[in-house]
ROSE-4610 file (N, C-alpha, C; in Angstrom, 1 decimal, always signed):
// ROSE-4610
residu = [X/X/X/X/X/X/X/X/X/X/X/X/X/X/X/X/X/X/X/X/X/X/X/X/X/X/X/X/X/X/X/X/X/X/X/X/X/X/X/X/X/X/X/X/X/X/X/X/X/X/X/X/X/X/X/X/X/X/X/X/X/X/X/X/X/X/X/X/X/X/X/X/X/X/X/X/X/X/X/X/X/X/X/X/X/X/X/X/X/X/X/X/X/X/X/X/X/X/X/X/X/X/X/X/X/X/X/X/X/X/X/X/X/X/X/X/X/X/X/X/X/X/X/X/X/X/X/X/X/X/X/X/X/X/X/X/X/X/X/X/X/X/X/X/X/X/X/X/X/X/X/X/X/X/X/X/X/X/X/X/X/X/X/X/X/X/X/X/X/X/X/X/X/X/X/X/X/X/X/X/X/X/X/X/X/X/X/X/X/X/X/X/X/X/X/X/X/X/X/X/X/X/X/X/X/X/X/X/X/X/X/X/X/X/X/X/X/X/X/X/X/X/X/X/X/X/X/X/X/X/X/X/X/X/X/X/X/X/X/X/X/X/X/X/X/X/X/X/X/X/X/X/X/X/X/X/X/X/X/X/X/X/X/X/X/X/X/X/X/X/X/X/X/X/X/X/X/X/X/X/X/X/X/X/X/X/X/X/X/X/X/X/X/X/X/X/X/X/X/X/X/X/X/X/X/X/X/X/X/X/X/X/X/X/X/X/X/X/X/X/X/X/X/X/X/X/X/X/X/X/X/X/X/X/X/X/X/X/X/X/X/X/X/X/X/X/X/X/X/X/X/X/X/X/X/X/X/X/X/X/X/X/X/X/X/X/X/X/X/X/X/X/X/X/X/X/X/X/X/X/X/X/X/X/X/X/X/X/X/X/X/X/X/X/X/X/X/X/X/X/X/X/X/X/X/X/X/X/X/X/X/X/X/X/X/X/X/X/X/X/X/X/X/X/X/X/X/X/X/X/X/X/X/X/X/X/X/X/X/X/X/X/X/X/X/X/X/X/X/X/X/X/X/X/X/X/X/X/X/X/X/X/X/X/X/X/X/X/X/X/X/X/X/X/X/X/X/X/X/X/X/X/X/X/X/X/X/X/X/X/X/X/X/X/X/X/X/X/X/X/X/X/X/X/X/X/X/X/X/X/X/X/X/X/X/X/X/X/X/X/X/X/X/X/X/X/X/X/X/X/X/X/X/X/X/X/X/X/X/X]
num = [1/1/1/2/2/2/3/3/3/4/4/4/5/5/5/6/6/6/7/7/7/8/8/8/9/9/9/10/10/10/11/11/11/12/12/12/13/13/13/14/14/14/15/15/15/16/16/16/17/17/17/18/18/18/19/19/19/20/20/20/21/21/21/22/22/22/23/23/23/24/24/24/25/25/25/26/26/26/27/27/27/28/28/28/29/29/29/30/30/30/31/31/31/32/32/32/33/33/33/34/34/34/35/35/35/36/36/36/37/37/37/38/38/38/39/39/39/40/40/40/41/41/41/42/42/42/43/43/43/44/44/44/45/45/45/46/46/46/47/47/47/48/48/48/49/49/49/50/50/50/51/51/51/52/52/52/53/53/53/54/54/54/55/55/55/56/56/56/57/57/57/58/58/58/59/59/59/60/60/60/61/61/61/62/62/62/63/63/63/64/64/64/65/65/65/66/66/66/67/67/67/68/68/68/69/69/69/70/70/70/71/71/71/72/72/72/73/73/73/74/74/74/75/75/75/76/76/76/77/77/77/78/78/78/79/79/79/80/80/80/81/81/81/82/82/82/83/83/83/84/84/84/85/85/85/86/86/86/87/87/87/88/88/88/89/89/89/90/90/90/91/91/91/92/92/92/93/93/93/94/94/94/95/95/95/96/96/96/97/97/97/98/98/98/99/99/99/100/100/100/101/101/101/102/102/102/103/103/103/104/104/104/105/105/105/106/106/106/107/107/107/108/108/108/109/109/109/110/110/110/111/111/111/112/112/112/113/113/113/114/114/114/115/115/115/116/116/116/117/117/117/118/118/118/119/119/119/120/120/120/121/121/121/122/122/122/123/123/123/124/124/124/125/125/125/126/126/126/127/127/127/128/128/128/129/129/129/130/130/130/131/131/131/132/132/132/133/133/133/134/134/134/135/135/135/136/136/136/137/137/137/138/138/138/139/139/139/140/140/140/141/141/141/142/142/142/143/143/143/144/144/144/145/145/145/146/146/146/147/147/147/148/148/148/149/149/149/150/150/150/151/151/151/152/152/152/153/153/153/154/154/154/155/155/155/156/156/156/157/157/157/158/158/158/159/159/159/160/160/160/161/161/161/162/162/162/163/163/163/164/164/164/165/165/165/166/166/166/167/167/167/168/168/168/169/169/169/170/170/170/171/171/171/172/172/172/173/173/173/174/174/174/175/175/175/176/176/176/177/177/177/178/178/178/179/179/179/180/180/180]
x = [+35.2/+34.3/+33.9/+34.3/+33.7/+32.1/+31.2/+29.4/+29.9/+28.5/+28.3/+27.2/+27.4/+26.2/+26.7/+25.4/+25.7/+26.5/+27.2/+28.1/+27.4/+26.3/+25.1/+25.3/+24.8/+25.0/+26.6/+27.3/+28.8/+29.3/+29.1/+29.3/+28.7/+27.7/+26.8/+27.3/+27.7/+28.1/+29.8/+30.5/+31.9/+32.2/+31.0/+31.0/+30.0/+29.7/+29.2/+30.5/+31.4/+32.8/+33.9/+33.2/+34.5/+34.0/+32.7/+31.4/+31.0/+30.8/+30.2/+28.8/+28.3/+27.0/+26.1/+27.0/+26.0/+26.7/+25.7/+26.6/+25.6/+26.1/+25.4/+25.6/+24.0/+24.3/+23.1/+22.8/+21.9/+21.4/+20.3/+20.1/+19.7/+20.4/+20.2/+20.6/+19.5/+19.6/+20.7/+21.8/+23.3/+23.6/+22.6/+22.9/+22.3/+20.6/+19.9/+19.9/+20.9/+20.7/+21.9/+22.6/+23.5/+22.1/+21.0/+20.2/+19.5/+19.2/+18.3/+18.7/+19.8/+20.8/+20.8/+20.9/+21.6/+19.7/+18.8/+17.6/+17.4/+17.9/+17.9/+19.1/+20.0/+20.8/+20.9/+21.2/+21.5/+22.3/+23.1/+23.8/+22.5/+22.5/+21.7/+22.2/+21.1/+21.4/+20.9/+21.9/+21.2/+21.3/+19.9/+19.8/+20.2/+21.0/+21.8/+20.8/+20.5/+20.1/+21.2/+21.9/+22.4/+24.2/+25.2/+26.0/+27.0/+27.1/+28.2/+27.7/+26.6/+26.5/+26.8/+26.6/+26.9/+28.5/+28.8/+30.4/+30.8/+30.5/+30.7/+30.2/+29.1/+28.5/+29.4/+29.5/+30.9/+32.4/+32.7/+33.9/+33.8/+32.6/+32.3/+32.1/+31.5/+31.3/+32.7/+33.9/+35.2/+35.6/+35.7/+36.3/+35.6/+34.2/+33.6/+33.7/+33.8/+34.3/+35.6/+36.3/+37.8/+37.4/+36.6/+36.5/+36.5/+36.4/+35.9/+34.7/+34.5/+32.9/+33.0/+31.6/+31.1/+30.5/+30.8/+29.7/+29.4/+27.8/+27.4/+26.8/+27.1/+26.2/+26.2/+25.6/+25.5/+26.2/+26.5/+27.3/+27.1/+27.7/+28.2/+28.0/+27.1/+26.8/+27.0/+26.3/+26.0/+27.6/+28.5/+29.7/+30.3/+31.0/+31.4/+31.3/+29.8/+29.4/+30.3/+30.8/+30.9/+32.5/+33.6/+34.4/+35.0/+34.2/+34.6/+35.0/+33.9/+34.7/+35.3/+35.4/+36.9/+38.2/+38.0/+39.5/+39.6/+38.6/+38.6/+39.2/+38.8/+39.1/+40.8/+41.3/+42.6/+43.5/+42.7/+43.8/+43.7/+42.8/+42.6/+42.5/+43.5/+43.6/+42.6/+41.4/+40.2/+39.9/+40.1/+39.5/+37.8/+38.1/+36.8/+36.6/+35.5/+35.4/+34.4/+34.4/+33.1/+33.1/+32.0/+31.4/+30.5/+31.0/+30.4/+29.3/+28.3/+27.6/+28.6/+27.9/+28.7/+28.0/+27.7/+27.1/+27.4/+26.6/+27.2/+28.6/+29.2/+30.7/+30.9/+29.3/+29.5/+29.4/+29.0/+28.8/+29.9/+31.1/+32.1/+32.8/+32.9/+33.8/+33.5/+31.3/+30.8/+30.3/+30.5/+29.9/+28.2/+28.4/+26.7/+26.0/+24.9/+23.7/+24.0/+24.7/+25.4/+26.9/+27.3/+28.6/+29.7/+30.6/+31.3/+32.8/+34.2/+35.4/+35.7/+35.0/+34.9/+36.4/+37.0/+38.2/+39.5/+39.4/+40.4/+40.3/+38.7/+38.7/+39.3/+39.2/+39.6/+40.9/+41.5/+43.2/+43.7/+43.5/+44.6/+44.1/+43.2/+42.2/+42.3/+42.3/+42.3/+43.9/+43.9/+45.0/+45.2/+43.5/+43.7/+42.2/+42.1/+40.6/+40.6/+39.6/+39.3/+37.9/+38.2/+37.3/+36.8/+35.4/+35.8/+35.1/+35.3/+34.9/+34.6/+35.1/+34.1/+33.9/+32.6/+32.2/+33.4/+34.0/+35.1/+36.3/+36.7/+37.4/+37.0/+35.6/+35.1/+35.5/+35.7/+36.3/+37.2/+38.5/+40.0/+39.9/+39.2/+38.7/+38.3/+37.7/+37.2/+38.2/+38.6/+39.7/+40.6/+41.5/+42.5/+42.2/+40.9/+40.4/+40.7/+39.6/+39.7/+40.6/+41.7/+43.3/+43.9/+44.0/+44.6/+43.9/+42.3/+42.0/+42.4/+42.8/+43.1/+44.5/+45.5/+46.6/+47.9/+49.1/+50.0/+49.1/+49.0/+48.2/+47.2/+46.0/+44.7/+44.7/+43.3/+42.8/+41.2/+40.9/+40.0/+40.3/+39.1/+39.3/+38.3/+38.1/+36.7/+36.7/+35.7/+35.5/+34.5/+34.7/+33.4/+33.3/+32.0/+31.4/+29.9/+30.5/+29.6/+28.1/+26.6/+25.4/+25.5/+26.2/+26.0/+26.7/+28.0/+28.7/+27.8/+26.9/+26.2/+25.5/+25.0/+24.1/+24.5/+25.8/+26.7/+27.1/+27.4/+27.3/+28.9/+29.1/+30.5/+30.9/+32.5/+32.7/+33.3/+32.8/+33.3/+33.5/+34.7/+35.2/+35.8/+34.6/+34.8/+36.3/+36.9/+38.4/+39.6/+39.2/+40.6/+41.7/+42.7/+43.8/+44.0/+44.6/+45.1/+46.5/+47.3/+48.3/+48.6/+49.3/+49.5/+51.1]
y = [+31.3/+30.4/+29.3/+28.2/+26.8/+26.4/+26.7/+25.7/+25.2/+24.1/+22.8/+23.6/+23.3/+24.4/+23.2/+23.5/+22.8/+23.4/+22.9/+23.2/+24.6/+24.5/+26.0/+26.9/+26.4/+27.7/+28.5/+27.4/+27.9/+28.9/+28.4/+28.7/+30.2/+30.7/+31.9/+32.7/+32.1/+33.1/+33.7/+32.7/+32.8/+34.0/+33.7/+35.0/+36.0/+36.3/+37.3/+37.9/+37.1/+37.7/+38.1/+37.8/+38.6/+39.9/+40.2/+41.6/+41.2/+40.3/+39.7/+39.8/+41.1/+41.5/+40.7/+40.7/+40.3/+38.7/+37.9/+37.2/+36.5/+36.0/+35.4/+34.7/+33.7/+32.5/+32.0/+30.4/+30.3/+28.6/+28.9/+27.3/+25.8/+24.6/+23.7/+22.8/+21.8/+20.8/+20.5/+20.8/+20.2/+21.4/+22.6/+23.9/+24.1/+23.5/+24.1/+24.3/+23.6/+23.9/+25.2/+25.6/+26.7/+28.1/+27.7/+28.8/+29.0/+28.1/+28.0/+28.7/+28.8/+29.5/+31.0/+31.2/+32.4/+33.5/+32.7/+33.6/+34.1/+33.5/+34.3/+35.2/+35.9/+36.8/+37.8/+38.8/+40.3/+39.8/+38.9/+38.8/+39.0/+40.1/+39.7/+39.2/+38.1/+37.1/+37.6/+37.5/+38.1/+37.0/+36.1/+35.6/+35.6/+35.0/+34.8/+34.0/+34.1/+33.2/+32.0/+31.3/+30.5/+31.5/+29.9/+29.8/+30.8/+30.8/+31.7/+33.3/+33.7/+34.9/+34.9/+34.4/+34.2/+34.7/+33.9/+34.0/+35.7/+35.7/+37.3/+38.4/+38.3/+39.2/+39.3/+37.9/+38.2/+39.1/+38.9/+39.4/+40.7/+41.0/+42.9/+43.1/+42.3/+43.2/+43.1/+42.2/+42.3/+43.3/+43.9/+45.2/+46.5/+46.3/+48.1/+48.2/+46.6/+47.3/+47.1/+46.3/+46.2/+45.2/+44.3/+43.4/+41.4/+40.8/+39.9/+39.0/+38.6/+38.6/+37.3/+36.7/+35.7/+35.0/+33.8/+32.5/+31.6/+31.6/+30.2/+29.2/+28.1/+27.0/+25.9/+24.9/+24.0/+23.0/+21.4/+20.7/+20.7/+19.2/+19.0/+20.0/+20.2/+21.3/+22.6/+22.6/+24.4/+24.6/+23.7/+24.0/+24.3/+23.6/+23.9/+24.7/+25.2/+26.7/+27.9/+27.7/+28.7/+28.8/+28.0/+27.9/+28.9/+29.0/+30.7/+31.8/+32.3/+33.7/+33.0/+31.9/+31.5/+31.9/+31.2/+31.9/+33.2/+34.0/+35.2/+35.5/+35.3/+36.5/+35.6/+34.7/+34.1/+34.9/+35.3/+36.4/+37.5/+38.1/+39.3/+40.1/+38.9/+38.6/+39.7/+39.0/+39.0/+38.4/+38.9/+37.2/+37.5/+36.5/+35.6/+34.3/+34.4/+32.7/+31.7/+30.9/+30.1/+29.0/+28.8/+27.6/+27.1/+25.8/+24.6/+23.5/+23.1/+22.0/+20.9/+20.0/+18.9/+17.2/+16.3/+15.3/+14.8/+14.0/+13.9/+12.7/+12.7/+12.2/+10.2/+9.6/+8.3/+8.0/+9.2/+9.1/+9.7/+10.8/+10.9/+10.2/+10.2/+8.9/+8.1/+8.2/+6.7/+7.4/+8.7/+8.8/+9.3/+9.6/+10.0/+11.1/+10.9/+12.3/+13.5/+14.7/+16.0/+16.1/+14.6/+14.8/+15.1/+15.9/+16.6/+17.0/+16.4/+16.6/+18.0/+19.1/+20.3/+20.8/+20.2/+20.6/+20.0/+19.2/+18.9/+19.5/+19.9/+20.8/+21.8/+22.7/+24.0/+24.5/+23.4/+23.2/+24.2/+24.5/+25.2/+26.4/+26.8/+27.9/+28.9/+28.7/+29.0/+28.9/+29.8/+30.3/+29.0/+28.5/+27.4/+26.9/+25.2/+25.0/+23.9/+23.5/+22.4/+21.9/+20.5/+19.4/+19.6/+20.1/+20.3/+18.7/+17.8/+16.7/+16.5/+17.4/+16.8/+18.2/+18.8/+19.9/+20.7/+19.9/+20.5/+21.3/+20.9/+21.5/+23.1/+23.1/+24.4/+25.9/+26.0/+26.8/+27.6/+26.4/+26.6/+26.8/+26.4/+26.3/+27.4/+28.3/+29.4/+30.5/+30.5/+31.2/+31.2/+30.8/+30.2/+30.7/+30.6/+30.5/+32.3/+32.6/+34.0/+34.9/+34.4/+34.7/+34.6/+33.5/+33.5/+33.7/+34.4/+35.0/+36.9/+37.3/+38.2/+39.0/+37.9/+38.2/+37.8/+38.6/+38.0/+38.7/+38.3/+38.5/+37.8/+38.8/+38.2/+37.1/+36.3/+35.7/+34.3/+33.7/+33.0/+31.7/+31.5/+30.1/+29.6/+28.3/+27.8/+26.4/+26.2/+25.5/+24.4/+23.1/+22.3/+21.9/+21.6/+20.8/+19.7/+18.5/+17.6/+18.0/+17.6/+17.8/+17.3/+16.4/+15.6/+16.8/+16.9/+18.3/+19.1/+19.8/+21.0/+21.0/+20.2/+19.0/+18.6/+18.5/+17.7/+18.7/+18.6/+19.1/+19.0/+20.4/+20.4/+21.6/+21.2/+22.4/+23.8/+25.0/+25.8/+26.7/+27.6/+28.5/+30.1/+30.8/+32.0/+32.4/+32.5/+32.9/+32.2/+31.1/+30.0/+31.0/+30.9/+31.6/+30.6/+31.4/+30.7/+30.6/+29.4/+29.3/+28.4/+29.5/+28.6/+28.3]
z = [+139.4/+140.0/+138.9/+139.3/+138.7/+138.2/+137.4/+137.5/+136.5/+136.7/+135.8/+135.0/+133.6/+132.9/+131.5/+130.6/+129.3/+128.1/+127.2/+126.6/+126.2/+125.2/+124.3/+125.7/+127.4/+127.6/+128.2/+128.0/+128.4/+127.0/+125.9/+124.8/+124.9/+125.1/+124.9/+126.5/+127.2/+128.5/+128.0/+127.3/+126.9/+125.5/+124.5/+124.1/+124.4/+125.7/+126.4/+126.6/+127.8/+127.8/+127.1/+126.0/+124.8/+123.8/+125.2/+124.3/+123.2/+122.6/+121.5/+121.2/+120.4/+120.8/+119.6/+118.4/+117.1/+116.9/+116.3/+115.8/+114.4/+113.3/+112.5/+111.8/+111.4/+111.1/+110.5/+110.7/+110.2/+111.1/+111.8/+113.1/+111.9/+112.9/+112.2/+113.4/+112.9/+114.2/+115.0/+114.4/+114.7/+116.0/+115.9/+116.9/+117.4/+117.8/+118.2/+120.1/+120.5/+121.9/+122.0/+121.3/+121.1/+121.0/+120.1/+119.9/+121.0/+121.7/+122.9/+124.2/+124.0/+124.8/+124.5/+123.2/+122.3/+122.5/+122.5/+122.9/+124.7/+125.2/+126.6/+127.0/+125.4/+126.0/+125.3/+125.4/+124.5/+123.4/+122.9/+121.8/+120.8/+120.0/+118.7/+117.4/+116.9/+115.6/+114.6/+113.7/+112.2/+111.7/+111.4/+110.8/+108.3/+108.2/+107.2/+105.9/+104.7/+103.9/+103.8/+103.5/+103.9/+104.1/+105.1/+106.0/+104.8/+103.4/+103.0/+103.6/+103.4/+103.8/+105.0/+106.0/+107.2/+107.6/+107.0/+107.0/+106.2/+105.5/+104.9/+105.7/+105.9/+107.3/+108.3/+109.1/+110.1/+109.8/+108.7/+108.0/+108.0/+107.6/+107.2/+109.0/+109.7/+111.0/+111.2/+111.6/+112.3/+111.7/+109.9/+109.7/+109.9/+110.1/+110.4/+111.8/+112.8/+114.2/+114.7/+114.1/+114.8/+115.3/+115.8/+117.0/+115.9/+116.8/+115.7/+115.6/+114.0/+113.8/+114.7/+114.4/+114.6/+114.0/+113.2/+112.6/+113.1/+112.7/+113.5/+112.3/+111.9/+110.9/+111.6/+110.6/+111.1/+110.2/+110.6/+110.3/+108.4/+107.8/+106.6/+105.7/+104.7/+103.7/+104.2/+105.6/+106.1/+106.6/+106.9/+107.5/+105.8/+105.0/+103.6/+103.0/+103.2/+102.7/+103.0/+104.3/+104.9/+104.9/+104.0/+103.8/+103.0/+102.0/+101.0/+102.0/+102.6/+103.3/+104.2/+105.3/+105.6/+104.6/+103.8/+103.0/+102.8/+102.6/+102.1/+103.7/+104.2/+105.9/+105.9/+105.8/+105.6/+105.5/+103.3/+102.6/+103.3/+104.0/+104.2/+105.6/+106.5/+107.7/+108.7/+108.4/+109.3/+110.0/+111.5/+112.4/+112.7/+112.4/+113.3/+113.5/+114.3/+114.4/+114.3/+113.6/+112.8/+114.3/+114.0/+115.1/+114.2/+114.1/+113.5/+114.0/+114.3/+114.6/+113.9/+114.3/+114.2/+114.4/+113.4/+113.8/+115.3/+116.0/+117.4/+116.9/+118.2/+118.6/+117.6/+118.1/+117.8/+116.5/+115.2/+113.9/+113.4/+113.8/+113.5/+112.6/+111.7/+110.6/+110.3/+110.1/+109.6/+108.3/+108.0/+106.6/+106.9/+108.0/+108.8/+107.9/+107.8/+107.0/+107.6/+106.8/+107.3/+107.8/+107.8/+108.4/+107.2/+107.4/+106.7/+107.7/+107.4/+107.9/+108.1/+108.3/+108.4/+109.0/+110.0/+110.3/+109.4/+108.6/+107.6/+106.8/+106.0/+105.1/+105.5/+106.4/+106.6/+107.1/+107.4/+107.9/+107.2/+105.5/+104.3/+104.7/+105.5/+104.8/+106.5/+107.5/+109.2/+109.4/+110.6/+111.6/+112.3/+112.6/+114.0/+113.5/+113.9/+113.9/+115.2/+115.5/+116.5/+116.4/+116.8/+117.2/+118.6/+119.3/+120.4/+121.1/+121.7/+121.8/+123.1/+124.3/+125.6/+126.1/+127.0/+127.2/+128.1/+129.0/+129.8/+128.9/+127.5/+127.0/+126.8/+126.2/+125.6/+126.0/+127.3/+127.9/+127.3/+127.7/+126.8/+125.5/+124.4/+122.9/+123.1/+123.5/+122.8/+123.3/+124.4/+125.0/+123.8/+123.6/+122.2/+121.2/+121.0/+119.5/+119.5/+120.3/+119.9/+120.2/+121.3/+121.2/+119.8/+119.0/+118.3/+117.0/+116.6/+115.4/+115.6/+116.9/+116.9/+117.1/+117.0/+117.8/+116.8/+116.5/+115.1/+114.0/+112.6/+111.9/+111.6/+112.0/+112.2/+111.1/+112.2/+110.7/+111.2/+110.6/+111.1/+111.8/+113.1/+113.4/+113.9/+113.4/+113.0/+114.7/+115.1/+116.5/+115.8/+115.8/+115.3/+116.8/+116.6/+117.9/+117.9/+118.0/+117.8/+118.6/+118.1/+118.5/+119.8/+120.6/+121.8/+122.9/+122.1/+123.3/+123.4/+122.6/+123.3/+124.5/+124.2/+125.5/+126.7/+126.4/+127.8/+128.9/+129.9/+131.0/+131.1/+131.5/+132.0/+132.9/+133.1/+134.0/+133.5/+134.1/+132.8/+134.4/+133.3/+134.6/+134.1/+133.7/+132.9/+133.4/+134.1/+134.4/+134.3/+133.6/+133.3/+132.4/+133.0/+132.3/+130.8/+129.4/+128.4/+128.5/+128.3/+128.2/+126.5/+125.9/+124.4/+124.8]
């Protein structure tokens, strides 16, 4: 079944469906309609001193439960941070999957306050990363993502998503099949 729902709460229903009970990170303007979402559901947040722990937390939960972790930061600095245990989960093929905030869509490439190439950065370092740029995609993006941090030999993959997508209204359809 097809609703129109905003990206934060398609995002938080999509890892409902992947049992995603913990996840953690650290909120920043670039995420807060993801958080706003993330308090009306059983997923609980362990809030992180900053985004490296975050990312290491995730790592230790994907190996004490088999499943995969979850990061949440926010865009330029809080995304970068969180690049170290990316690589570490790389070498040590650990999936999980980082979700990035993201300056919105129209500051993309101007050099904007927090903006940081987070998906070029991380190209050497991830299985898979993406730009997610209009709410309709998000669906299939996370479908994928967490297909392929757990599938082959594991490993990480990171979703950036501009502040404007969370916001935006789209069609999401918990049962879209993945086709890679």
């Amino acid at each position: 079944m097809t609703r129109s729902v905003s990206c934060g709460e398609a995002l938080i229903s999509l890892l409902e469906s992947y049992e995603v009970d913990t996840v953690f990170g650290i909120p920043g303007v670039h995420t807060l309609d993801l958080y706003r979402g993330l308090a009306h559901s059983n997923i609980r947040h362990v809030q992180a001193r900053n985004e490296q722990g975050a990312g290491f937390m995730a790592a230790g939960y994907a190996r004490a439960s088999g499943g995969v972790g979850v990061a949440i930061v926010t865009s330029g600095p809080g995304a970068t941070n969180c690049v170290t245990p990316v690589r570490d989960c790389m070498a040590d093929s650990v999936p999980i999957v980082v979700i990035c905030g993201q300056v919105p869509r129209a500051a993309i490439g101007t050099d904007a306050f927090q903006e940081a190439d987070i998906t070029g950065a991380t190209m050497p370092v991830t299985k898979h990363n993406y730009l997610v740029m209009r709410a309709d995609d998000l669906g299939r993006t996370v479908h994928e993502a967490f297909h392929i941090a757990r599938t082959g030999r594991p490993g990480p993959v990171l979703i950036d998503i501009p502040k404007d997508v969370f916001i935006e209204m789209g069609e999401y359809d918990p049962d879209e099949p993945i086709d890679l």
